[in-house]
VEXDREN-2710 file (C-alpha; in Angstrom, 1 decimal):
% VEXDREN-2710
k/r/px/py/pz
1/UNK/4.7/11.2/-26.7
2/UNK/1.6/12.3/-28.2
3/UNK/3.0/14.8/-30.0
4/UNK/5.2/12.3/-32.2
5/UNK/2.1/9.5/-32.2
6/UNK/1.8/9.5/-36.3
7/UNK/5.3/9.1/-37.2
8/UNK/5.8/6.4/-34.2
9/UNK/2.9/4.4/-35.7
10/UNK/4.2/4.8/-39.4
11/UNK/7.2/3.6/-38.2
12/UNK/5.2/0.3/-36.7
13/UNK/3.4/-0.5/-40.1
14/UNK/7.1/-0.2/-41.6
15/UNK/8.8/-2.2/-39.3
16/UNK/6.0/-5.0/-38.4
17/UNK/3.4/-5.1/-41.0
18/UNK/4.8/-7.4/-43.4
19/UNK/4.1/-10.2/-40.8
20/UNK/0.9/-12.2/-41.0
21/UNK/-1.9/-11.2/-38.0
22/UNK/-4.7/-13.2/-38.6
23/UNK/-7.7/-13.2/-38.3
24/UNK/-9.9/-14.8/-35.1
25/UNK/-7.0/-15.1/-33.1
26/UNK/-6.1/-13.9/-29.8
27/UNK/-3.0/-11.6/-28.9
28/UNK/-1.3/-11.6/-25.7
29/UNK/0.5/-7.8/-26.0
30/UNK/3.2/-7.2/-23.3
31/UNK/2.6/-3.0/-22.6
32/UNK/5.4/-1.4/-20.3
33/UNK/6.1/-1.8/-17.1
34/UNK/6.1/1.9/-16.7
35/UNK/7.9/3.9/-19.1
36/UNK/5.7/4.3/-22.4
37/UNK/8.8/4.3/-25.0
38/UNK/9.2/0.7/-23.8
39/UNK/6.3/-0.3/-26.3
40/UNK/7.4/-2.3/-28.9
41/UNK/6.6/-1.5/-32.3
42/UNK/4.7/-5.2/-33.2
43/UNK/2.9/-4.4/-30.2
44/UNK/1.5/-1.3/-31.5
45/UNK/0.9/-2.9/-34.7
46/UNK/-1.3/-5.2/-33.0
47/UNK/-3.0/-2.9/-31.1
48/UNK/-3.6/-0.8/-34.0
49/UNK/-5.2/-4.1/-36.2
50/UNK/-7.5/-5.1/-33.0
51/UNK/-10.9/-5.0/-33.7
52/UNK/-11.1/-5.7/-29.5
53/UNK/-8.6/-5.2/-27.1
54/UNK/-9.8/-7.0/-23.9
55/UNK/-8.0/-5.7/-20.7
56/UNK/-7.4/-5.6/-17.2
57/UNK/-8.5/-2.2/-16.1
58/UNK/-10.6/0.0/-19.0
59/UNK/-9.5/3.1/-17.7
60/UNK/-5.8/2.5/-17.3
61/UNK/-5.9/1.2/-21.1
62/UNK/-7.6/3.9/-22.2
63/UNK/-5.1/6.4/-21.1
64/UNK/-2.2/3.9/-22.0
65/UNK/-4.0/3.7/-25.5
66/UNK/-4.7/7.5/-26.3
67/UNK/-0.6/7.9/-25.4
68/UNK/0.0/5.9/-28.5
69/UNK/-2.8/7.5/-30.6
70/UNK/-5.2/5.0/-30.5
71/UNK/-8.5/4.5/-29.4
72/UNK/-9.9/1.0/-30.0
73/UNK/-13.5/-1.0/-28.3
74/UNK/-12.5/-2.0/-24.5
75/UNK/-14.0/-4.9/-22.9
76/UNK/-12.8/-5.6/-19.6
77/UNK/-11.1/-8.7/-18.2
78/UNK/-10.0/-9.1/-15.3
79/UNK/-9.4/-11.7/-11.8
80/UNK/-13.3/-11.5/-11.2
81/UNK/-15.0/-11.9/-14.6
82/UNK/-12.2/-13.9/-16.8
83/UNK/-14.0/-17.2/-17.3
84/UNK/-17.2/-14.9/-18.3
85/UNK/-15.3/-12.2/-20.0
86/UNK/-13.4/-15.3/-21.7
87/UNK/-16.4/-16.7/-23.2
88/UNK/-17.2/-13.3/-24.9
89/UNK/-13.6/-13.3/-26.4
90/UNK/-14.1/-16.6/-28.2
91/UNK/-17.5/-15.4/-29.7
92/UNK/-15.7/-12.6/-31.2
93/UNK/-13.0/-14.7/-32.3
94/UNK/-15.3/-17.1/-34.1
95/UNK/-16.7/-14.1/-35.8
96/UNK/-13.4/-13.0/-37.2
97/UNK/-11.8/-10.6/-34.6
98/UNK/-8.6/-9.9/-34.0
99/UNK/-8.9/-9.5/-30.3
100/UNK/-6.0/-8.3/-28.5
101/UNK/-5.7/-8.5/-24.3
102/UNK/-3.7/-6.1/-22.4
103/UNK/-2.8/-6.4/-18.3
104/UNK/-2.4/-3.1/-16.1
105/UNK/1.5/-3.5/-17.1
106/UNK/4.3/-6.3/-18.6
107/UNK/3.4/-9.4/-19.9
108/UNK/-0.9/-11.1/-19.6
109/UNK/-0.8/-14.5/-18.0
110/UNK/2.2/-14.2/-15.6
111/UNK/1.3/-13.0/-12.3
112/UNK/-1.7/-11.1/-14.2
113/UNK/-5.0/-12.4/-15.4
114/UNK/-4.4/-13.9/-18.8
115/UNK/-3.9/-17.7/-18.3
116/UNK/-8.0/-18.5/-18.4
117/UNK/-8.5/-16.5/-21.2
118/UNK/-5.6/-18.2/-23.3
119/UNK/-7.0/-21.2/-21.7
120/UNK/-10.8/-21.1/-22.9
121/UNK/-9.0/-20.3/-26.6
122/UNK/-7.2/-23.1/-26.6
123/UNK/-9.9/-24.8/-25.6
124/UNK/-12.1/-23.7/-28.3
125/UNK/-9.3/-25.0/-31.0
126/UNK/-8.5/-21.1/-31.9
127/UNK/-5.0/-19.4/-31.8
128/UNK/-2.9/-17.1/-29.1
129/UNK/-0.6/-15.3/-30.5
130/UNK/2.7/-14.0/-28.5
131/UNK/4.0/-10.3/-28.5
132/UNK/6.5/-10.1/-26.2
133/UNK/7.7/-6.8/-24.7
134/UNK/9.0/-5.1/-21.1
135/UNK/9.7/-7.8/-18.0
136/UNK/10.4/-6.7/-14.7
137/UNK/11.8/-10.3/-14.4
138/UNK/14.3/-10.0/-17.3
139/UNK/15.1/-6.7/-16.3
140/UNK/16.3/-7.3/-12.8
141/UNK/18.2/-10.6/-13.9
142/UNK/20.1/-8.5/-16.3
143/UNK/21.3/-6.5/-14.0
144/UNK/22.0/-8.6/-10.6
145/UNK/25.3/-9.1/-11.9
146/UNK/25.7/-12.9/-9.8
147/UNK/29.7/-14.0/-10.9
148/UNK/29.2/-17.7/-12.3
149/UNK/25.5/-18.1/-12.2
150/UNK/24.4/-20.4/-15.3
151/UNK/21.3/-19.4/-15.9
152/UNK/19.3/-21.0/-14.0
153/UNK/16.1/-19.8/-11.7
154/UNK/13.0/-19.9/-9.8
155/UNK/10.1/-17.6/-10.8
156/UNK/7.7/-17.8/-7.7
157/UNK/5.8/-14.5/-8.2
158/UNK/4.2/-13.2/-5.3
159/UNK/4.4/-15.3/-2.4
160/UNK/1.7/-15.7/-0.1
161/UNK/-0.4/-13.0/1.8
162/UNK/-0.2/-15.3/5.2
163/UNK/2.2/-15.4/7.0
164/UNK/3.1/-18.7/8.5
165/UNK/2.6/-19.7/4.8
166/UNK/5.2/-17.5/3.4
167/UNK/7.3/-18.0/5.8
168/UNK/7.4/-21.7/4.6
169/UNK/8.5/-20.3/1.1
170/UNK/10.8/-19.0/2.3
171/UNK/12.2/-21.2/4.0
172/UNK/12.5/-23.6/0.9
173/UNK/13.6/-20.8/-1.0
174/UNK/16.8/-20.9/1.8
175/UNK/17.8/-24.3/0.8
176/UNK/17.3/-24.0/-3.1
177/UNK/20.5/-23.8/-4.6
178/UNK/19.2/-21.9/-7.7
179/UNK/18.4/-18.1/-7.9
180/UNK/14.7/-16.9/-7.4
181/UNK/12.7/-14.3/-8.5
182/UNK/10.0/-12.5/-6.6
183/UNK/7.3/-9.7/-6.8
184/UNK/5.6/-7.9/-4.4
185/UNK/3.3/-4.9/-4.0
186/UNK/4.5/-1.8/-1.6
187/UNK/1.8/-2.8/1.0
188/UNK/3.4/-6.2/2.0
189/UNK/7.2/-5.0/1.4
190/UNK/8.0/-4.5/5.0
191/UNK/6.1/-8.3/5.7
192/UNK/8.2/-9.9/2.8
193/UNK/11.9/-8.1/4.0
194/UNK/11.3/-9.4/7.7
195/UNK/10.6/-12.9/6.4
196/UNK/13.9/-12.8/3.7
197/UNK/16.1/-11.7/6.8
198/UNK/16.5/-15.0/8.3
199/UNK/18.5/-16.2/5.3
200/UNK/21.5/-14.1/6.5
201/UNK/24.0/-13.0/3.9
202/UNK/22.3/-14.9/1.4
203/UNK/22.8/-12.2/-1.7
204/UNK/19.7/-10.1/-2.5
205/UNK/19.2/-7.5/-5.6
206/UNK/16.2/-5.6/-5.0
207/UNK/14.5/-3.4/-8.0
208/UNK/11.6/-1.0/-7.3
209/UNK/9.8/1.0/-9.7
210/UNK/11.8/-0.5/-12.4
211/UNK/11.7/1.8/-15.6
212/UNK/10.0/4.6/-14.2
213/UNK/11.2/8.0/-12.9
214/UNK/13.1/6.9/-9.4
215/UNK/13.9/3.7/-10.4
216/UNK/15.8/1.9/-7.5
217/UNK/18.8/-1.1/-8.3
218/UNK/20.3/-2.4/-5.2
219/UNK/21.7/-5.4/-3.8
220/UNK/22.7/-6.4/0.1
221/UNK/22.6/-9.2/2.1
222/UNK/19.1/-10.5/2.7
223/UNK/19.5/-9.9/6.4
224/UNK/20.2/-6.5/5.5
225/UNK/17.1/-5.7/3.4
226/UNK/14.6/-4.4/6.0
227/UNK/17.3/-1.5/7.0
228/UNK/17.9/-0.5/3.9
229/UNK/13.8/-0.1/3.5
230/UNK/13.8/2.2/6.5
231/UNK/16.4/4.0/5.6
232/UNK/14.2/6.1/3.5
233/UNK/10.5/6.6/3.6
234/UNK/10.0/6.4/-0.3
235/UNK/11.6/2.9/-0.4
236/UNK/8.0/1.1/0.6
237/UNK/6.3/2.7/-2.4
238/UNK/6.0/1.2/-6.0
239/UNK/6.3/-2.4/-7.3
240/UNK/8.8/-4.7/-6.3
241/UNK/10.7/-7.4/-8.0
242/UNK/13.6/-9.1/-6.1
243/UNK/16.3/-11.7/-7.2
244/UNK/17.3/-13.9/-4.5
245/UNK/20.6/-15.6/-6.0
246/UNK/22.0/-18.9/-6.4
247/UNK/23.6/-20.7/-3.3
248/UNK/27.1/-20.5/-2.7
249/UNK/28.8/-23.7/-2.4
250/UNK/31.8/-24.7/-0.1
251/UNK/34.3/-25.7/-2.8
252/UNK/33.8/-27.1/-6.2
253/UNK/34.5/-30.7/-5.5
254/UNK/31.7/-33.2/-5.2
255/UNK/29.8/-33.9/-2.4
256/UNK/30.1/-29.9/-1.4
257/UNK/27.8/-28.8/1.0
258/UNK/25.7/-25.7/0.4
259/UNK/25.6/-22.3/2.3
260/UNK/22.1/-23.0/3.4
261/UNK/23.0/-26.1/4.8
262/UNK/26.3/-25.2/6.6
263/UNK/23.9/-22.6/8.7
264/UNK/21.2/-25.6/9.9
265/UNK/24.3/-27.7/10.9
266/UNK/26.2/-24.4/12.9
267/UNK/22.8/-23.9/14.9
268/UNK/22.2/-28.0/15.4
269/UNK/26.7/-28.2/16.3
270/UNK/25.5/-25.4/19.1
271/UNK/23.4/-27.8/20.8
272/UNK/23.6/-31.3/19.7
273/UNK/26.8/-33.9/19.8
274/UNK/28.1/-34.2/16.1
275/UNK/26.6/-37.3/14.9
276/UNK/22.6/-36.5/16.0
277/UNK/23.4/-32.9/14.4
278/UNK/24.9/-34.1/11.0
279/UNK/21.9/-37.0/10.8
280/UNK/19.1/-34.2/11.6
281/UNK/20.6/-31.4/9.3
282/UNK/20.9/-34.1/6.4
283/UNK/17.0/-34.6/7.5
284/UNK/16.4/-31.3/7.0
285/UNK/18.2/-29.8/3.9
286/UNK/18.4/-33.0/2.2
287/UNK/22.4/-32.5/1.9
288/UNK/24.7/-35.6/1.4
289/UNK/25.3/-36.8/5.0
290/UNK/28.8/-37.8/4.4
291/UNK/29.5/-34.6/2.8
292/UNK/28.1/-33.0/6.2
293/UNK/30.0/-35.3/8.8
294/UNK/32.8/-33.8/7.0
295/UNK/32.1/-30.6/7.2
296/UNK/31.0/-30.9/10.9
297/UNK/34.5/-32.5/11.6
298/UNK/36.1/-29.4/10.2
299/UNK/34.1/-27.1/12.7
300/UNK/33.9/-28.6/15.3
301/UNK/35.9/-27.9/18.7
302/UNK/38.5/-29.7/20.5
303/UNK/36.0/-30.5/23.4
304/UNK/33.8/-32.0/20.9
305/UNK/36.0/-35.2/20.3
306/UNK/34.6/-36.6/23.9
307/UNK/30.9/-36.6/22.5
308/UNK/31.8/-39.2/19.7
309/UNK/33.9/-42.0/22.0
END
């Protein structure tokens, strides 16, 4: 891209530079989430009008920056210095900066360090400005493809690195009815498919290495996710997002009783008379417990009609 760095730049003063950037404020600059012509043009007006741009990783945004052309004052900013390194923002700021922060890749402040930063500004009655760009999260909605969804999700980020505890995140992932969104890194993949298998053929659309070179799209079953990992050595590298979609519903009349909830009652119907499993499943999944006696009466067998006399 270097090659074509003046005319792309010219092209960003054209298309962004009538808008105000002021002075003392902050920017919050989404870079790509792996393909460098995914830079918006604002974004490299911004960077180009920085007097600072804070970042994540110094190195990383020095390569990112020379790709575009640029070379501006770094000042790093990261997990383990950003109430510090925050502090040194809002001096400059008071002095008139235009200070612009940068993560490793997407958008600052949303699973990345940022949120302090933007924080201790606010705090300090100064601006943060916005300047949107690539998502991973937008990226993988837009192409999950979910007939009827409205909308509506759950951004939980990366879950937890403990086990029993994500496992619990899971688990009330299971019975939310609306779609969720997840990341994970390729070193806790294999941890993270095990633990979305228990929720059966609740649909899944995986993305790895969105943007970049072998960018992977799929979507399965969740119980079928940690096969389709194995099934080729490169799938456990890169960055993850996932898309866990909305429940599916029994029917569209009220009182229906959600996918989630029509497994907890089949496993408490295996070993429980109907009444004791419809009142602990309505326990468990919160589900409407006439709505479940009804659906229990609808599975249930023949020889079960002696266990209510």
């Amino acid at each position: 891209m270097s090659a074509h760095t003046p005319s792309l730049l010219a092209a960003a003063r054209e298309a962004a530079a009538h808008q105000h950037y002021p002075q003392g404020a902050l920017y919050m600059v989404a870079t790509p989430i792996g393909n460098l012509a995914d830079i918006g043009l604002r974004a490299l007006q911004v960077l180009s009008l920085a007097d600072t741009v804070a970042c994540e990783d110094t190195r990383h945004t020095a390569g990112l920056l020379q790709g575009y052309g640029l070379h501006k004052p770094l000042l790093a900013l990261h997990e383990h210095n950003e109430a510090e390194a925050a502090q040194t923002v809002v001096q400059r700021l008071r002095e008139g900066q235009r200070v612009a922060y940068v993560s490793d890749a997407g958008t600052p402040g949303v699973s990345d360090p940022g949120a302090r930063l933007v924080a201790a500004v606010h705090d300090a009655g100064l601006r943060s400005v916005p300047v949107p760009g690539a998502s991973s999260i937008t990226a993988l909605l837009s192409v999950a493809g979910h007939s009827g969804w409205n909308g509506h999700f759950v951004f939980a980020g990366f879950l937890s690195p403990k086990a029993a505890e994500r496992q619990r995140e899971v688990q009330g992932m299971g019975t939310d009815e609306r779609a969720c969104v997840l990341l994970e890194a390729p070193h806790r993949i294999e941890a993270l498919a095990k633990d979305l298998a228990v929720l059966g053929e609740r649909r899944l659309t995986v993305g790895r290495e969105l943007t970049k070179q072998f960018e992977e799209v799929a979507q399965m079953p969740a119980s079928g996710f940690p096969a389709w990992l194995q099934a080729g050595a490169h799938r456990t590298r890169g960055e993850f997002v996932l898309m866990l979609h909305p429940l599916a519903t029994t029917g569209g009349e009220e009182g229906a009783v959600d996918a989630a909830a029509l497994r907890v009652l089949d496993l408490l119907l295996a070993e429980l008379p109907l009444k004791t499993a419809v009142r602990l499943c309505a326990d468990i999944t919160g589900q409407p417990r006439n709505a479940l006696y009804n659906a229990a009466l609808a599975r249930r067998k023949p020889a079960d009609d002696e266990e209510d006399d």
